[in-house]
C-alpha positions in Angstrom: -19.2 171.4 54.6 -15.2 171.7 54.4 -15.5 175.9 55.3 -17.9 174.9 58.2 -15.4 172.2 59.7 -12.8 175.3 59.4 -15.0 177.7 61.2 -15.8 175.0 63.7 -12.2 174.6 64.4 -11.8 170.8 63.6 -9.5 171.9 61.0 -6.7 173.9 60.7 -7.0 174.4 56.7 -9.7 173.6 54.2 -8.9 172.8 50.2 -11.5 174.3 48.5 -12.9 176.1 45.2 -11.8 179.9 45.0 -15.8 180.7 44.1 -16.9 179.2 47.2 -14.2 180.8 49.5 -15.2 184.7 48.0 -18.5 183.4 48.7 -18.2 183.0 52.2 -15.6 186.0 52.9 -18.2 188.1 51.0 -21.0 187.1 53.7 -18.8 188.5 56.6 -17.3 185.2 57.1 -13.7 184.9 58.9 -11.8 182.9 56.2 -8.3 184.3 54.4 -7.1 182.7 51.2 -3.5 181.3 52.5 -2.0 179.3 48.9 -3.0 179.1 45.5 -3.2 174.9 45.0 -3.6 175.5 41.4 -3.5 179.1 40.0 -5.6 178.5 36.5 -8.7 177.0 35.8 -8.5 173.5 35.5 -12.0 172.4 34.1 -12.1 171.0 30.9 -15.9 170.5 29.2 -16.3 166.5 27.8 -19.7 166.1 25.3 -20.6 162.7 24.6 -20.0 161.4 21.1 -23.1 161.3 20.3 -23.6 165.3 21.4 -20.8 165.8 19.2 -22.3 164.0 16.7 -25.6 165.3 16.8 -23.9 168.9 16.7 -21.3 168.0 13.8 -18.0 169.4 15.4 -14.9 168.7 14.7 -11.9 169.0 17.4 -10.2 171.3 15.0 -13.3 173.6 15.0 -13.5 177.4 15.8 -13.5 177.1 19.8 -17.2 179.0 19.5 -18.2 176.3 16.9 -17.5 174.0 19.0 -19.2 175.4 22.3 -22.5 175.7 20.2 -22.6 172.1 20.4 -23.8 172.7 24.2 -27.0 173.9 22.8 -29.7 171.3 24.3 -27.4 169.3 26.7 -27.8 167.7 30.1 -24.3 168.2 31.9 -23.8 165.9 34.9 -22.5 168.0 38.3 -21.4 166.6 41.8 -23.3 169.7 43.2 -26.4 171.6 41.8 -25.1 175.5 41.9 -21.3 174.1 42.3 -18.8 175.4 40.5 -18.8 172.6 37.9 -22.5 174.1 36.3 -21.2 177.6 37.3 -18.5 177.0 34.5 -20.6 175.1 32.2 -23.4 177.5 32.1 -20.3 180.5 31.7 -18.9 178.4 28.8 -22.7 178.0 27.0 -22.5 181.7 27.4 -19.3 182.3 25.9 -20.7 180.3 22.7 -23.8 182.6 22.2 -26.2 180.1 24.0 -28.2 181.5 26.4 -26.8 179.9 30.0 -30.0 179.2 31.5 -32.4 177.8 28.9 -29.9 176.0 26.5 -27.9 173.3 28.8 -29.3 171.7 31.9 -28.1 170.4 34.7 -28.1 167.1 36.8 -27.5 165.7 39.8 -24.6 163.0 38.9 -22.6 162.6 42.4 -18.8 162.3 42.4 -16.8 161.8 39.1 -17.0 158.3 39.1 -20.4 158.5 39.1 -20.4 161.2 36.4 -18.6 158.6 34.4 -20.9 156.3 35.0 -23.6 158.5 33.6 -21.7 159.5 30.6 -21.0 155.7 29.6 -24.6 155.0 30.5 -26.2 158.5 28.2 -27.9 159.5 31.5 -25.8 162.5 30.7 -24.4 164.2 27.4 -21.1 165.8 29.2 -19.7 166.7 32.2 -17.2 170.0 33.5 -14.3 168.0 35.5 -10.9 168.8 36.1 -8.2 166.4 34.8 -7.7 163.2 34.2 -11.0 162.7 34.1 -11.7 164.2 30.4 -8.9 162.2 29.7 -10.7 159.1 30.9 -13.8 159.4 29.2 -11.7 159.7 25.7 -9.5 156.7 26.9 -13.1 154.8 27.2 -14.3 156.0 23.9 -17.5 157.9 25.6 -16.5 161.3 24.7 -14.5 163.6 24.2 -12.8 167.0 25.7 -14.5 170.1 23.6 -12.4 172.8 25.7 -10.1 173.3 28.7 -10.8 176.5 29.8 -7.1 177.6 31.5 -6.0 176.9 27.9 -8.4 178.5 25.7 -9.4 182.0 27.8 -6.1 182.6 27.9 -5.2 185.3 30.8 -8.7 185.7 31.3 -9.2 182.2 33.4 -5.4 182.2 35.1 -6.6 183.0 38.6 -6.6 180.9 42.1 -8.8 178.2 41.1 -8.3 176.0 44.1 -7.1 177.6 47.1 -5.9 176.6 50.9 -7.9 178.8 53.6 -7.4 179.5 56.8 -9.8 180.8 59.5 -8.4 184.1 61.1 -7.4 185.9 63.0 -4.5 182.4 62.9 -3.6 181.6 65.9 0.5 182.4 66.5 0.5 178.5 67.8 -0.5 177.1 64.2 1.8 179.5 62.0 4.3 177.1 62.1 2.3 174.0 60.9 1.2 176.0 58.5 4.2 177.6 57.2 5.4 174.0 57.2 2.1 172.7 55.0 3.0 175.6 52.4 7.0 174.3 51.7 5.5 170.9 51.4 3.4 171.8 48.8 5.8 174.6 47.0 8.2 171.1 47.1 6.0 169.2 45.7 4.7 171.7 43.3 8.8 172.0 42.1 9.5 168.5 41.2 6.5 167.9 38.9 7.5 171.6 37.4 10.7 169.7 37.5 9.9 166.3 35.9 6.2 166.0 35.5 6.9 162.0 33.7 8.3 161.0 37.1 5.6 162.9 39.2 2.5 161.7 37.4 4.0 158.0 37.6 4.2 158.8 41.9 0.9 160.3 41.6 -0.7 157.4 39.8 0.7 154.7 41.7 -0.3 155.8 44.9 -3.7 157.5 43.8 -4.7 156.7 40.6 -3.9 152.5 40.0 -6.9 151.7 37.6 -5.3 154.8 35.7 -3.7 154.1 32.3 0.2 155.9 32.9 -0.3 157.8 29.9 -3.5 158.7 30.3 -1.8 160.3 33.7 0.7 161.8 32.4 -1.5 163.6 29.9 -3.4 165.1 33.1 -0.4 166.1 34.8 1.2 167.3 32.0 -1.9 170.1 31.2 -2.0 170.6 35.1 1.4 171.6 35.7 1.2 175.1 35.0 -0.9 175.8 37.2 1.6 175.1 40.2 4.2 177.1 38.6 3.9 180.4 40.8 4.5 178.8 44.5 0.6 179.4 45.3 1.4 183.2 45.6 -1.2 185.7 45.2 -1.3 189.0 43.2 -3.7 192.1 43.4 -3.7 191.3 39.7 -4.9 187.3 39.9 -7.3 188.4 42.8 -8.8 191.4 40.5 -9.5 188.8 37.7 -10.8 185.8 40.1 -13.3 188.4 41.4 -14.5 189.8 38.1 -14.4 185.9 36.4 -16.7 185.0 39.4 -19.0 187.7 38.4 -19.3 186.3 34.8 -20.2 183.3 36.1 -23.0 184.5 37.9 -22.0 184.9 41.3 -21.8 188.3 43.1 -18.9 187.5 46.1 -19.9 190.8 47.8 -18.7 194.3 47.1 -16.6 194.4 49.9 -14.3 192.5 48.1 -11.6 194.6 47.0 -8.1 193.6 46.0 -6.2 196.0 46.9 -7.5 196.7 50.1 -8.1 193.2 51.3 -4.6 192.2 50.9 -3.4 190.5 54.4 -7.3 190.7 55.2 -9.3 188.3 53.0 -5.1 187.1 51.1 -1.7 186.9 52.1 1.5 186.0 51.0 2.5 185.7 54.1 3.0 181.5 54.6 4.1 181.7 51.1 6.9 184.1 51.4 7.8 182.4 54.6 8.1 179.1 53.6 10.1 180.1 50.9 12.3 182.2 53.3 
């Protein structure tokens, strides 16, 4: 919906998954990936406590121990084929479980509601990005089993969540968007900076019914992930591509790094607005 408002031209950028970007470029479509929002995978998998339970792991466990406990679980998503069961069915996989017959998926709607289903056992886990793991362990109805940036290593630091821009960009809107990137690169910088202070900013205005600590928890396992500026690399593009081929999803073989640099990615707001 957000990538067809871009091509529309009712936006100027659209925030979106990496995934579903390649997706679209790799159809022929005329988007360019413009700033890494957050240049690691931030998805963590919660399991109920009864999953865990039922499964006998401990947090301290082997991570493959504990990614076994997947075997037989519904996972709530806010989009059946999204990203969130594109990760959990990758992550039954990297436990042995077969991705397609061992977990299942449900419809659950937006994290709140994935909440909901958790507390209510509609669902056994969910794939979210933070603080939400860190809510459902303040509320005592799960707990987080893995969070992928952290425990893949190199292997899952790659644009995650990406700005895009429609080309060929208009000379007119360079400016605005030059301007959007130093905004971000700021903002990026102070909670690099002093991520107590930040997550406190971003829970009063965002996040009220948040617990500070719990906040601060999210932001402090986040922060990473805004530490390169949003700047792109043949190197993180390689590994986005070949990460979104493990999880199932074939972005098109037109797709290559190298040559698609200042075609499908730039640096080019990024080195600007630092300029």
């Amino acid at each position: 919906t957000t990538l067809a408002a871009l091509d529309a031209g009712d936006i100027d950028l659209a925030a979106v998954g990496s995934e579903t970007a390649l997706r679209a470029i790799g159809k022929g479509q005329p988007f360019q990936l413009v700033y890494s929002l957050m240049s690691k995978i931030s998805l963590e998998l919660v399991l109920s406590n009864d999953a865990i339970a039922r499964a006998g792991i401990k947090p301290t466990d082997p991570l493959d121990r504990r990614l076994k406990a997947m075997k037989g679980v519904t996972i709530g998503v806010s989009a059946v084929g999204g990203a969130q069961e594109s990760a959990a069915r990758w992550l039954a996989a990297q436990g042995g479980l077969n991705p397609k017959t061992d977990i299942q998926a449900a419809l659950a709607g937006a994290p709140p509601a994935i909440q909901a289903a958790l507390e209510n056992k509609r669902v056994d886990g969910f794939v979210l990005s933070p603080p939400e793991g860190a809510l459902a362990e303040d509320a005592g109805t799960g707990r987080i089993v893995s969070r992928i940036g952290d425990d893949f290593g190199k292997r899952t630091a790659v644009p995650y969540l990406v700005l895009v821009a429609k080309t060929p960009v208009p000379e007119a809107k360079v400016p605005a968007i030059v301007a959007t990137v130093k905004a971000l690169q700021a903002a990026s910088a102070q909670v690099i900076a002093d991520p107590a202070a930040a997550s406190t900013a971003i829970q009063q205005a965002f996040f009220p019914k948040i617990k500070p600590d719990v906040m601060k928890a999210a932001i402090e396992g986040l922060k990473g992930g805004v530490a390169d500026g949003g700047r792109f690399s043949v190197q993180s593009i390689t590994d986005l591509i070949a990460f979104i081929g493990e999880v199932g999803t074939n972005p098109g073989a037109n797709l290559d790094p190298v040559k698609g640099e200042t075609v499908f990615w730039t640096n080019r707001y990024v080195d600007a607005a630092r300029g």
